[in-house]
ROPA-527155 format. One record per atom (N, C-alpha, C): atom name; residue number from 1; residue in three letters; z, y negated, x. Coordinates in nm, 4 decimals. Each point is the difference from the previous one (the first is absolute). Layout:
N
R  CA  NUM  ALA  Z  Y  X
...
END
This chain:
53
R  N  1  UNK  0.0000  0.1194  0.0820
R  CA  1  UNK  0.0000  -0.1194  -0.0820
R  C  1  UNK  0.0000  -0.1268  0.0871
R  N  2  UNK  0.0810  0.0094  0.1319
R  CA  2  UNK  -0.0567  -0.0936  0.0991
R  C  2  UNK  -0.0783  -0.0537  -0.0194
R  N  3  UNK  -0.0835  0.1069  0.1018
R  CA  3  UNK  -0.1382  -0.0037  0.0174
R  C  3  UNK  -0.0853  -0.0831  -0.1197
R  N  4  UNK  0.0517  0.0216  -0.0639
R  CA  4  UNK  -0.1192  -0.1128  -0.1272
R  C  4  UNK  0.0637  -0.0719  -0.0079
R  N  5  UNK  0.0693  -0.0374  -0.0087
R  CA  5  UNK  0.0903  -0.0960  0.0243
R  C  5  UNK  -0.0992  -0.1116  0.0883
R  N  6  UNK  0.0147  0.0160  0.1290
R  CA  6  UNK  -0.0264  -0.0576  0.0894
R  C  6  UNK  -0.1506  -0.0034  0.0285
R  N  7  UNK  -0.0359  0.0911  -0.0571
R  CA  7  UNK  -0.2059  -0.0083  -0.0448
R  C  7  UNK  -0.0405  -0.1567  -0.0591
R  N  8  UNK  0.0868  0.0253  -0.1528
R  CA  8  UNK  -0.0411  -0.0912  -0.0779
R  C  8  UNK  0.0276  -0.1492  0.0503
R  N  9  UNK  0.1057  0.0239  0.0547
R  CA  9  UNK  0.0584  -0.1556  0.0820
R  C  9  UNK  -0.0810  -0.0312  0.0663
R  N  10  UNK  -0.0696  0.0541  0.1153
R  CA  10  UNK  -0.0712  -0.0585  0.0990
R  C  10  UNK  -0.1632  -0.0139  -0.0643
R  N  11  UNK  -0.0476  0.0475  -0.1065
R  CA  11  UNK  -0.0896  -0.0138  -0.0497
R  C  11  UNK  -0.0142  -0.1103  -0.0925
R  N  12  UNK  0.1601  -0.0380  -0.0233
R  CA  12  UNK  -0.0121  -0.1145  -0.0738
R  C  12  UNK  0.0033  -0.0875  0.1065
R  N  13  UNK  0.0673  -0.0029  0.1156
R  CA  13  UNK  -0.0074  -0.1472  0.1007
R  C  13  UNK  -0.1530  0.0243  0.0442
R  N  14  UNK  -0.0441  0.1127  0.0223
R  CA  14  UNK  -0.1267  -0.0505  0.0385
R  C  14  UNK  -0.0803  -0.0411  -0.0985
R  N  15  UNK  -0.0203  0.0029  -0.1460
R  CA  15  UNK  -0.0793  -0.0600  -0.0670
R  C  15  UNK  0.0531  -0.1932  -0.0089
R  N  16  UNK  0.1603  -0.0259  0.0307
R  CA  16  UNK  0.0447  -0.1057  -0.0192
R  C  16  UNK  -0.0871  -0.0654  0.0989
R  N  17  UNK  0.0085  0.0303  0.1088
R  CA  17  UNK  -0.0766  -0.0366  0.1394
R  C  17  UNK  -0.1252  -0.0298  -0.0283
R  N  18  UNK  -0.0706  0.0935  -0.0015
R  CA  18  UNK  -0.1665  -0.0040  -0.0443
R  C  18  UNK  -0.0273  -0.1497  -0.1202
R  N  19  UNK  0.0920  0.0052  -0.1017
R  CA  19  UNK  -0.0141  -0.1157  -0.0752
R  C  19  UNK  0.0240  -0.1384  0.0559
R  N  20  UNK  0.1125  0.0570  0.0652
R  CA  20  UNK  0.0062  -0.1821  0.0649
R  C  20  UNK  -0.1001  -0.0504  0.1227
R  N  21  UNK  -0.0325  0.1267  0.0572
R  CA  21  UNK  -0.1195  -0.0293  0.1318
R  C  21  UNK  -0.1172  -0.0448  -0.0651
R  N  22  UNK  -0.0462  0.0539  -0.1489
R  CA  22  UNK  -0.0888  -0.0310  -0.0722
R  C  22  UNK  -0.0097  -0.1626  -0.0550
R  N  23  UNK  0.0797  0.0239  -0.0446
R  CA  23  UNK  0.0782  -0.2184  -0.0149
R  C  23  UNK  -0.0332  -0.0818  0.0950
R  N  24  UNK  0.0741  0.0281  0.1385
R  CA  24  UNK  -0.0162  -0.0842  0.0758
R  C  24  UNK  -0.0981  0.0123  0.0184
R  N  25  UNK  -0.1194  0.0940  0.0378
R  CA  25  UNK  -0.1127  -0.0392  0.0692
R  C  25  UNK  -0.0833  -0.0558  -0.1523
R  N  26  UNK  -0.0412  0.0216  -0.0879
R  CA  26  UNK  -0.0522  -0.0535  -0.1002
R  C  26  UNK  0.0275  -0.2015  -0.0329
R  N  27  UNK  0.1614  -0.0021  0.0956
R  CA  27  UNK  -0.0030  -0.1532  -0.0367
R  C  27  UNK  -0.0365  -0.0602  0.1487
R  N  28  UNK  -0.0474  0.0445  0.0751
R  CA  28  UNK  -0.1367  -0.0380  0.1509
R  C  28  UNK  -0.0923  -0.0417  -0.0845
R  N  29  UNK  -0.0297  -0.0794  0.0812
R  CA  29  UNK  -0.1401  -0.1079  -0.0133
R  C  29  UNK  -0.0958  0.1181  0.0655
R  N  30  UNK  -0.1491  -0.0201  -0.0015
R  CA  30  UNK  -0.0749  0.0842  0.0315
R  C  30  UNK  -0.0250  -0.0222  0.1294
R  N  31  UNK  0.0209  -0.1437  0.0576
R  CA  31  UNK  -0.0232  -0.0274  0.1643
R  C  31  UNK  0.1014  0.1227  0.0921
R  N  32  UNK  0.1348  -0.0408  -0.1036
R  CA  32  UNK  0.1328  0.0741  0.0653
R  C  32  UNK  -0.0567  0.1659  0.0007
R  N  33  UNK  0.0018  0.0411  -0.0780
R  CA  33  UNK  -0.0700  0.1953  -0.0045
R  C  33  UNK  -0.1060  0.0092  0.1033
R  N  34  UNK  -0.0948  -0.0929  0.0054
R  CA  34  UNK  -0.0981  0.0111  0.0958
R  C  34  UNK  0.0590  -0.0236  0.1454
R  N  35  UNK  0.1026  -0.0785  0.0321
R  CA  35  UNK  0.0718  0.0021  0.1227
R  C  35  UNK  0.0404  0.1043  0.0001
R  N  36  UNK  0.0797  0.1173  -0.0866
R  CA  36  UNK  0.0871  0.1036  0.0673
R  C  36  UNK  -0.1269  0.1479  -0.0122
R  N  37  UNK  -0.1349  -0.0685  -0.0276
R  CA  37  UNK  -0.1092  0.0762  0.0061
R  C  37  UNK  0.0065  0.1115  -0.1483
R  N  38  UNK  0.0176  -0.0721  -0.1410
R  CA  38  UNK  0.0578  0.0655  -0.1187
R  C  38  UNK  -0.0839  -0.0811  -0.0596
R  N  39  UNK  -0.1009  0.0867  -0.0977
R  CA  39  UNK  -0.0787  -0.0816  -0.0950
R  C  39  UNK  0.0768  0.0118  -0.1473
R  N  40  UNK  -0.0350  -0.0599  -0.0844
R  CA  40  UNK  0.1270  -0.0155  -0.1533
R  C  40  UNK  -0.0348  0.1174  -0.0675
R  N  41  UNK  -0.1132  0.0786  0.0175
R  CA  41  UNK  -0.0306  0.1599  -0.0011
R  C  41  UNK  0.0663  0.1012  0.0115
R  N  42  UNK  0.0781  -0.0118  0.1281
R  CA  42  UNK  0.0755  0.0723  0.0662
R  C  42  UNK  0.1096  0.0295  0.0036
R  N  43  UNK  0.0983  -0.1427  -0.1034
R  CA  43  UNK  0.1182  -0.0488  0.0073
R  C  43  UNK  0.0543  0.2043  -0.0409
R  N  44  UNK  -0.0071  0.0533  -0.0900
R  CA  44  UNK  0.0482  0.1031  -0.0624
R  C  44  UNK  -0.0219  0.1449  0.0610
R  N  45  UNK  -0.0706  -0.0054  0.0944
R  CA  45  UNK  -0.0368  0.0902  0.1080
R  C  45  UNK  0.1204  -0.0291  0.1121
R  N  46  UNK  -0.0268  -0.0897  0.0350
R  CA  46  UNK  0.0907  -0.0610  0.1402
R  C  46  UNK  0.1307  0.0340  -0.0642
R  N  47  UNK  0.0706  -0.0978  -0.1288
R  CA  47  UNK  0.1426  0.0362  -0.0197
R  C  47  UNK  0.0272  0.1649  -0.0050
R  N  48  UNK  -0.0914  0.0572  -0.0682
R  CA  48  UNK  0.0046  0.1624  -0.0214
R  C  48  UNK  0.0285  0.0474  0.1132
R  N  49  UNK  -0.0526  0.0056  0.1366
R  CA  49  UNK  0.0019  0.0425  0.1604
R  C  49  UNK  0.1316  -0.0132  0.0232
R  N  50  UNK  0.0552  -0.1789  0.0195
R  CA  50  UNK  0.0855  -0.0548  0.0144
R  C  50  UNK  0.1627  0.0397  -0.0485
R  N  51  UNK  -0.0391  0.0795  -0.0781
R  CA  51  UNK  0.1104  0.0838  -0.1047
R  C  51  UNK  -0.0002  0.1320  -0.0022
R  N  52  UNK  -0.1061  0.0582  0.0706
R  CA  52  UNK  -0.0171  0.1598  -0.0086
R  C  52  UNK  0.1209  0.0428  0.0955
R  N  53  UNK  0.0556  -0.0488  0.0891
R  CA  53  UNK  0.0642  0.0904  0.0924
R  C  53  UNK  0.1554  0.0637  -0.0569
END
């Protein structure tokens, strides 16, 4: 029962994560994304990576 326990938890911080990485980069200007080499395409790919570990 742990064990799920502690599944569901970290599946919830990582979706918390993924949402807010999604936020912030969505409120970048498009000059700013293009500096960190991130087109506004990408924003949901990149946070997804960014959160996989």
């Amino acid at each position: 029962m742990l064990f799920l326990y502690h599944f569901v938890a970290e599946r919830l911080r990582r979706w918390v994560q993924y949402r807010l990485t999604v936020r912030e980069l969505s409120q970048l200007t498009d000059r700013d994304l293009n500096d960190l080499g991130i087109n506004r395409t990408e924003i949901y790919r990149v946070a997804k990576a960014a959160t996989a570990h």
